[in-house]
C-alpha positions as CSV (number, residue, x, y, z in Angstrom):
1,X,79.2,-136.2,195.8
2,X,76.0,-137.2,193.7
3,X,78.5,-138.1,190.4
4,X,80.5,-140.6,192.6
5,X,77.5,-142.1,193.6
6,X,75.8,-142.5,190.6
7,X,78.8,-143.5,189.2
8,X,79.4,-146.2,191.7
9,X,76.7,-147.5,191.3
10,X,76.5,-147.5,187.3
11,X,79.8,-149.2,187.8
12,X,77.6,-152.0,190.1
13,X,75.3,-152.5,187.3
14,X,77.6,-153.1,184.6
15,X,79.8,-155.6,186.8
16,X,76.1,-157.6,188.1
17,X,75.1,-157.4,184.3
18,X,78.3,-159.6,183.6
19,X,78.3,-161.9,186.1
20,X,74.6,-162.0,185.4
21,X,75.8,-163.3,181.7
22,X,78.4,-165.6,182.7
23,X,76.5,-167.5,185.0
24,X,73.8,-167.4,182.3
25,X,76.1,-169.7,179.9
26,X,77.4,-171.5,182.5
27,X,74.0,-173.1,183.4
28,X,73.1,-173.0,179.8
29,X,75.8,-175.4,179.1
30,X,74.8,-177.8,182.5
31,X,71.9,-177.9,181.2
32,X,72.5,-179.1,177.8
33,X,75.1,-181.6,179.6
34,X,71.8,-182.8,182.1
35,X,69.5,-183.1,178.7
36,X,69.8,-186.5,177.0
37,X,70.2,-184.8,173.8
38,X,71.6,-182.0,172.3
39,X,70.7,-178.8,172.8
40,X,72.0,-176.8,170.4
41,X,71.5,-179.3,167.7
42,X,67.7,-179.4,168.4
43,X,67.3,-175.7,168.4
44,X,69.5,-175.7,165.2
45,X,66.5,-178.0,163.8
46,X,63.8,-175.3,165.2
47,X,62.6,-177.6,167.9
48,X,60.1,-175.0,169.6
49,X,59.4,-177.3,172.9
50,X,63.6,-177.0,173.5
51,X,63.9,-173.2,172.4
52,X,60.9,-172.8,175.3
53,X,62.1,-174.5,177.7
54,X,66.0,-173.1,176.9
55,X,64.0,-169.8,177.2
56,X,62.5,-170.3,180.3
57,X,66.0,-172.3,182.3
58,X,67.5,-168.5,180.7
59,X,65.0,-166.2,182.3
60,X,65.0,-168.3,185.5
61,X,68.4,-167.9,185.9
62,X,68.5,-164.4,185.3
63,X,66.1,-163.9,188.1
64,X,67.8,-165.6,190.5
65,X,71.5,-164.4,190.0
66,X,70.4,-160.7,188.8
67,X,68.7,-160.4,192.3
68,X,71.4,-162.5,194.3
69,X,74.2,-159.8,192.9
70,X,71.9,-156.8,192.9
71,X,71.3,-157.5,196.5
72,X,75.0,-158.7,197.4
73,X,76.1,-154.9,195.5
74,X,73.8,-152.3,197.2
């Protein structure tokens, strides 16, 4: 009965962890659509205020949509 459990919710992690990702790229790239410029270009040229700010729109977003599918899952 423990196994199934833990394996459940292994199983939970795994799936939130790739949702987690795909909504990751998915406001990466509205982001770089918002931004007057582009992204990848600038951070190709080692632009350190874009590869902050890219940073911080990719921890954000992991915060919010990590906790809105770990709480949606248990």
């Amino acid at each position: 009965m423990e196994l199934s459990i833990t394996l459940l919710n292994f199983c939970y992690a795994i799936f939130g962890a790739i949702l987690t990702l795909i909504f990751m790229v998915i406001g990466y790239r509205i982001f770089d659509k918002m931004t007057p410029f582009d992204t990848s270009k600038q951070l190709a040229e080692k632009n350190i205020a874009v590869g902050i700010v890219v940073g911080a729109v990719f921890i954000g977003l992991g915060i919010a949509v990590g906790l809105v599918i770990g709480m949606g899952l248990n």
